[in-house]
N, C-alpha and C positions, 0 to 999 in steps of 0.2 A: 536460407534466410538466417541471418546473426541473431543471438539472443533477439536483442533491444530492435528488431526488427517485426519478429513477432508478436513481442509485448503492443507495440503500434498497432500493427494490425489486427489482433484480438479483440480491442479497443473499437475502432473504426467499423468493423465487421459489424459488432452488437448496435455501435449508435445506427450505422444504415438502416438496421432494422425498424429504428421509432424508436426506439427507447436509448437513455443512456446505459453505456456498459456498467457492470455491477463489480467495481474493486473488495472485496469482499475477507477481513483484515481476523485473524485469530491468531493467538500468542501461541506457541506452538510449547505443544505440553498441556496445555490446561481447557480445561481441568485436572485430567490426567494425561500422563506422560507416556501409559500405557495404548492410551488409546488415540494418538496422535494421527497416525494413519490413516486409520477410520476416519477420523474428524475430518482431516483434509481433503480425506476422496467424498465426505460430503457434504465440505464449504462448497470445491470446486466443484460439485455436481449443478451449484444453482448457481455460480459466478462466473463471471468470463476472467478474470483477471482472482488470481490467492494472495492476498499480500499475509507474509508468514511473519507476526512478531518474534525479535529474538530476545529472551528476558534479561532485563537490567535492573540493577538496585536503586537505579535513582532517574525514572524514565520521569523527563523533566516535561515533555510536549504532553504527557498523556495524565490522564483524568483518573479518579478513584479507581475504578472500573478495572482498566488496563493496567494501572501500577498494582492492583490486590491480584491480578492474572498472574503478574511478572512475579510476584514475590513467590507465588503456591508455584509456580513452575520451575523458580531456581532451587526452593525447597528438595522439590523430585527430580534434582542433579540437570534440569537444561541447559542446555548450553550451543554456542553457534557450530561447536565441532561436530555437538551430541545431532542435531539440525540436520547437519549434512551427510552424517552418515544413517540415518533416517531417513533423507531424502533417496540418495543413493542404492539405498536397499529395500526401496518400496513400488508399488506401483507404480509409474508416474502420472498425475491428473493430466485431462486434455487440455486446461485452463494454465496460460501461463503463471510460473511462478515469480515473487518477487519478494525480498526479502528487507524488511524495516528493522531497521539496528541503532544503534548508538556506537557509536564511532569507537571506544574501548576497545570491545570484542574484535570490533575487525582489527585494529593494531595489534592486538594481541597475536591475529592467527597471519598475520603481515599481508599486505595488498596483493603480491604476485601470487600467492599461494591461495588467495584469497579468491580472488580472480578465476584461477585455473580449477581449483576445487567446488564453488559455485554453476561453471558453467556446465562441469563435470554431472550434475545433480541436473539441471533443470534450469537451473535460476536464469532470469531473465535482465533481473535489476535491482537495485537496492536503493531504498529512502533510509537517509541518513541523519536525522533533524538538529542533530546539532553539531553537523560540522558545516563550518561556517564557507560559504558559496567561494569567497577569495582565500582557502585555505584546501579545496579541493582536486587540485591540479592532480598531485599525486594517485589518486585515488581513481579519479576520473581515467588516466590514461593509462592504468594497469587494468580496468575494469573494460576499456577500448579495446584492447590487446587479447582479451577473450569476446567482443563484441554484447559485452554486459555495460546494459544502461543505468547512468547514475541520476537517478530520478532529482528534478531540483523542486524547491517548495515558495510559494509565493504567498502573501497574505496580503491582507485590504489594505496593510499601512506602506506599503512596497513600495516606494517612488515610482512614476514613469521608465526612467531611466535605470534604473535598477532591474526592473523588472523585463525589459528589453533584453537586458544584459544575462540573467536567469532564465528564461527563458530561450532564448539562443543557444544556450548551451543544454536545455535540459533532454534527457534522452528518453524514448520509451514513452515517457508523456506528464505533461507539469501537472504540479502536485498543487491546486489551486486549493488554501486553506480557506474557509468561508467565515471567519471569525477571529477575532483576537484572544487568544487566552489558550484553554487546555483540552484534548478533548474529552468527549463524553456527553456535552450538554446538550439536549432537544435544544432547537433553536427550527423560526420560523426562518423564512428565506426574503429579509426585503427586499424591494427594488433594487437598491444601493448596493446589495449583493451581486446582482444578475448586471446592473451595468457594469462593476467591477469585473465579473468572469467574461463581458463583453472585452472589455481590455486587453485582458489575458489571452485570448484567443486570437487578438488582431496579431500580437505578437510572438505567437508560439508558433514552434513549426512542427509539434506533433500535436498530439491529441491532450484535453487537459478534461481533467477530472476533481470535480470537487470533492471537499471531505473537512471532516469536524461537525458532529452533532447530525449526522444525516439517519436518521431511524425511522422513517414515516414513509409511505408510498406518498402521501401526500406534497412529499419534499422532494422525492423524484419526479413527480410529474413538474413542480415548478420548475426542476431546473432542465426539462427536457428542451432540448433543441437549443439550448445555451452553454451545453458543458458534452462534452462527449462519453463523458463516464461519471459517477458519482464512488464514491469510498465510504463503504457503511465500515466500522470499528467495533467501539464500545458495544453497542445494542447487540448486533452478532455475538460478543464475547457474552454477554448475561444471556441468550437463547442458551448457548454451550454449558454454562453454568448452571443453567435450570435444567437442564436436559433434554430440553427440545431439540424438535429436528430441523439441522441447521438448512436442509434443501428446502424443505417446505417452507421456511419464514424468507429466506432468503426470496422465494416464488411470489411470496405476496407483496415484496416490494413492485415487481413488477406488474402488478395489477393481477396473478396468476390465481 
């Protein structure tokens, strides 16, 4: 089974069960950079899906929260090389991995190498939020060529047709943003949301997962049997930060 074939199915697997899958988001480093490992064998202990922040100095989609993560992690030398070769020398989680970046880093460490070094570890897929959908080609078909899926991202203002178009192409499973703006913010789930992720899903041909502001079991249940997965972020990165345990809170999204 390819990367981005797994990612699907990991996915799929959990929503069968009743519940949507838990995409379950920590910047990788932080708190500390020491205990990065740790950390990840137990996000992935209570998620079915790890998405691993890589830190930037100017993460432009993400909210206080995430960008105060980023800065204390590149403080303590993180970095996407430092990532990989951390991943590669650790256990690996049962939970696929996936990996959320800002398009920089990867340029830097170049697509083909990018690609091959990624698959190398684990990595499954990468959300990339700001490189723009008609500027991905490159990126997309070197990440093909190791069977690593290039997550795409949809939001409520997405035209029809656009979104047709994004979603066609997205791999591993679309990245359904539930709001306009940045993340981090609680936010309730209206109707107008859930007919939107109705859309989404007519048009997707893998599994789609909501995300932005999901911290509440109460917000899982709303979007159960409308989305196939949910992406908790910010709220995960303050449990880490307080020092709680990240399986167990992770457990109570699920009613656990």
């Amino acid at each position: 089974m390819k990367p981005r074939e797994r990612l699907s199915a990991a996915i799929r697997e959990a929503a069968a069960r009743g519940e949507p899958a838990l995409v379950a988001f920590l910047t990788a480093g932080f708190p500390s950079a020491a205990h990065f490992r740790e950390h990840l064998l137990a996000v992935a202990a209570g998620a079915d899906v790890v998405e691993i922040g890589v830190p930037f100095t100017d993460p432009m989609a993400d909210g206080m929260t995430i960008q105060r993560s980023s800065q204390a992690a590149l403080k303590q030398g993180v970095s996407l090389k430092w990532i990989l070769a951390e991943l590669g020398a650790m256990q690996r989680p049962a939970a696929p991995l996936v990996l959320m970046s800002y398009l920089n880093p990867l340029l830097q460490h170049g697509y083909a190498r990018l690609a091959a070094d990624a698959a190398a570890v684990g990595v499954c897929g990468f959300i990339v939020p700001d490189l723009p959908f008609d500027e991905g080609e490159e990126l997309r078909a070197a990440l093909a060529a190791q069977g690593v899926a290039l997550i795409q991202m949809v939001t409520p203002v997405t035209t029809p047709t656009r979104m047709a178009e994004v979603c066609a192409a997205s791999e591993g499973f679309v990245y359904a943003v539930t709001m306009t703006g940045i993340t981090g913010r609680n936010v309730a789930v209206p109707d107008t949301v859930l007919e939107y992720l109705a859309q989404v899903k007519r048009v997707a041909k893998v599994p789609v997962c909501a995300g932005f502001g999901i911290r509440s079991r109460e917000q899982v249940e709303r979007l159960r049997g409308h989305v196939e997965g949910v992406i908790v972020g910010s709220a995960l990165v303050e449990v880490l930060e307080r020092g709680e345990d990240p399986t167990a809170w992770l457990r109570t999204l699920r009613g656990h």
